[in-house]
SEBA-772658 format. One line per 8 residues: number of its first residue (from 1); their letters; for each residue z, y, x of N, C-alpha, C. Coordinates in nm, 3 decimals, padded with zeros to 5 digits. Example, Ala and Ser with C-alpha at 12.3 -4.5 7.8 and 13.67 -1.06 7.14 Angstrom:
BEGIN
1> as> 00.780 -00.569 01.319 00.780 -00.450 01.230 00.780 -00.330 01.320 | 00.708 -00.225 01.285 00.714 -00.106 01.367 00.787 00.003 01.290
//
This chain:
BEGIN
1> xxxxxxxx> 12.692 10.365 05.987 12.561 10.314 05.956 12.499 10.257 06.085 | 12.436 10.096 06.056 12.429 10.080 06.225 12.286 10.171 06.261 | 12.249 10.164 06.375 12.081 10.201 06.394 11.997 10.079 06.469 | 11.921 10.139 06.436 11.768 10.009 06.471 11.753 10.083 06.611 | 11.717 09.976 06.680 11.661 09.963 06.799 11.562 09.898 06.847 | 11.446 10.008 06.847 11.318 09.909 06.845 11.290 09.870 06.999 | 11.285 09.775 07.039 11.243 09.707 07.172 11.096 09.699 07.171 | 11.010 09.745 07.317 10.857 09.755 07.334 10.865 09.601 07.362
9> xxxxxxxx> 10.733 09.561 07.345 10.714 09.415 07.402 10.669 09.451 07.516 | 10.724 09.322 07.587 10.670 09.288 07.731 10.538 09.325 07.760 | 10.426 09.411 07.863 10.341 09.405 07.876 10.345 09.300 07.948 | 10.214 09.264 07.956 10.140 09.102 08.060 10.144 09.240 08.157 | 10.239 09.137 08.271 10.209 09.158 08.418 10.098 09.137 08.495 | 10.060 09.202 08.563 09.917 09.190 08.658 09.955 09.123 08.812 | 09.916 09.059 08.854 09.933 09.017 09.001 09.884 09.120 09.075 | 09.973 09.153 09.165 09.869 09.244 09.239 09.879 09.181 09.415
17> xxxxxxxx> 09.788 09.191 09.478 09.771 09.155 09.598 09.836 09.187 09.660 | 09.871 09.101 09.793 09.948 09.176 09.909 09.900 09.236 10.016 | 09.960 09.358 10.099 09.866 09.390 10.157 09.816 09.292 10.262 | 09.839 09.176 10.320 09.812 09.069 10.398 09.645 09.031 10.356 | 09.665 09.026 10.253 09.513 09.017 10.147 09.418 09.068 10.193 | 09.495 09.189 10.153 09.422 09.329 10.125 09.343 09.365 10.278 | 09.425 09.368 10.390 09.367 09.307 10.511 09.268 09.227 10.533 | 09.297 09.107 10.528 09.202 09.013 10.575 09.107 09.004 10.471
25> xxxxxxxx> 09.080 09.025 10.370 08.950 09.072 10.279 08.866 09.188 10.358 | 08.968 09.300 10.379 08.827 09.408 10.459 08.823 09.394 10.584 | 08.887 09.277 10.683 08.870 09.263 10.786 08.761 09.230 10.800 | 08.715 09.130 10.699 08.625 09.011 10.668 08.442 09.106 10.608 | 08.496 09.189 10.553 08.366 09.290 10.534 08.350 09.434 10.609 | 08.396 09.424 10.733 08.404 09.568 10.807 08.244 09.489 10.853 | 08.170 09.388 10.866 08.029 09.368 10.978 07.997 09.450 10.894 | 07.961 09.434 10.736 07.825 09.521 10.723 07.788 09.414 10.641
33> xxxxxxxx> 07.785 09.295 10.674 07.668 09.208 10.569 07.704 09.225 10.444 | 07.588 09.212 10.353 07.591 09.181 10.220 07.633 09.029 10.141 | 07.695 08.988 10.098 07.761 08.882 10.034 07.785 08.884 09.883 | 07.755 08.734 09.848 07.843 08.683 09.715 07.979 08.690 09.726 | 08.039 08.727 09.611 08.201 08.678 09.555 08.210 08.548 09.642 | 08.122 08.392 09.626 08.111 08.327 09.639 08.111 08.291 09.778 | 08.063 08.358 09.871 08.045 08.322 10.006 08.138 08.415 10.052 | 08.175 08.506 10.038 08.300 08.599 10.073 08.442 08.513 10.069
41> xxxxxxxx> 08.430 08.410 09.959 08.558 08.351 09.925 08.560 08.210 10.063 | 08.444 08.159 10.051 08.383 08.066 10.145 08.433 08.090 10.299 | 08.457 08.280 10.359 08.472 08.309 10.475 08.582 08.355 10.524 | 08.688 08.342 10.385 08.872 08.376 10.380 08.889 08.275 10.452 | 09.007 08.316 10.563 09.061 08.200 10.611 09.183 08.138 10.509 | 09.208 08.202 10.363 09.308 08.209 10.307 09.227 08.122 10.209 | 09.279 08.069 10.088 09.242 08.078 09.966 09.297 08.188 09.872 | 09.202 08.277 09.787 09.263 08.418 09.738 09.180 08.387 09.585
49> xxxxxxxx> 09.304 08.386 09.472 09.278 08.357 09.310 09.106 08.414 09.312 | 09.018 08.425 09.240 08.899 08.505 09.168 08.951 08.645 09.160 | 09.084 08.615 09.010 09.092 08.803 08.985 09.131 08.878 09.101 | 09.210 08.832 09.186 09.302 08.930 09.319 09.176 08.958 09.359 | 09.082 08.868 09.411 08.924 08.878 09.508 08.904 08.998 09.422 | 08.878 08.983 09.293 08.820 09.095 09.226 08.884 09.291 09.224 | 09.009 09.270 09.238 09.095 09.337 09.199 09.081 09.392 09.341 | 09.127 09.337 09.441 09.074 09.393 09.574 08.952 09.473 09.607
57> xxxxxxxx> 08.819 09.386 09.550 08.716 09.428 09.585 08.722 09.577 09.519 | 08.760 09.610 09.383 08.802 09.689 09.309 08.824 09.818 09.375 | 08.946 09.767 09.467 09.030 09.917 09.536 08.944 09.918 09.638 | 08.894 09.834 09.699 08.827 09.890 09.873 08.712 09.962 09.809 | 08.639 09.985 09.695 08.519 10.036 09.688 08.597 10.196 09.601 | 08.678 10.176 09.532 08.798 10.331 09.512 08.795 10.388 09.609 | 08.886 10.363 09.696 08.921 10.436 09.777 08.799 10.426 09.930 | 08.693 10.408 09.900 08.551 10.451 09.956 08.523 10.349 10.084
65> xxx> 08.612 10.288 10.086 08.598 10.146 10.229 08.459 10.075 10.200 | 08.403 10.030 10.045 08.306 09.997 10.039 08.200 10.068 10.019 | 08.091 10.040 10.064 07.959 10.140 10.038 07.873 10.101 09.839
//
């Protein structure tokens, strides 16, 4: 008798940042100032997607780097 084999679907993969990023994002907010998404992105020497910016900002305020 054959058997079924149910296969999960693919979850959607997430990008996740590198730590190179992940760096120069909190290099970039160790002064202290307060900032937009917008002007934060403005002061990357990189260009970094929206979600990663987000996803970053995400973990530095987890793990307590942000106030």
């Amino acid at each position: 008798m054959p058997q079924t084999i149910h296969v999960k679907e693919r979850e959607k993969l997430t990008h996740s940042p590198t730590l190179n990023t992940v760096l120069m994002v909190e290099g970039i907010l160790k002064n202290g100032d307060l900032m937009t998404v917008a002007e934060l992105k403005k002061k990357l020497p990189k260009k970094v997607m929206h979600q990663t910016l987000l996803q970053i900002l995400d973990y530095l305020q987890v793990s307590g780097k942000l106030s």
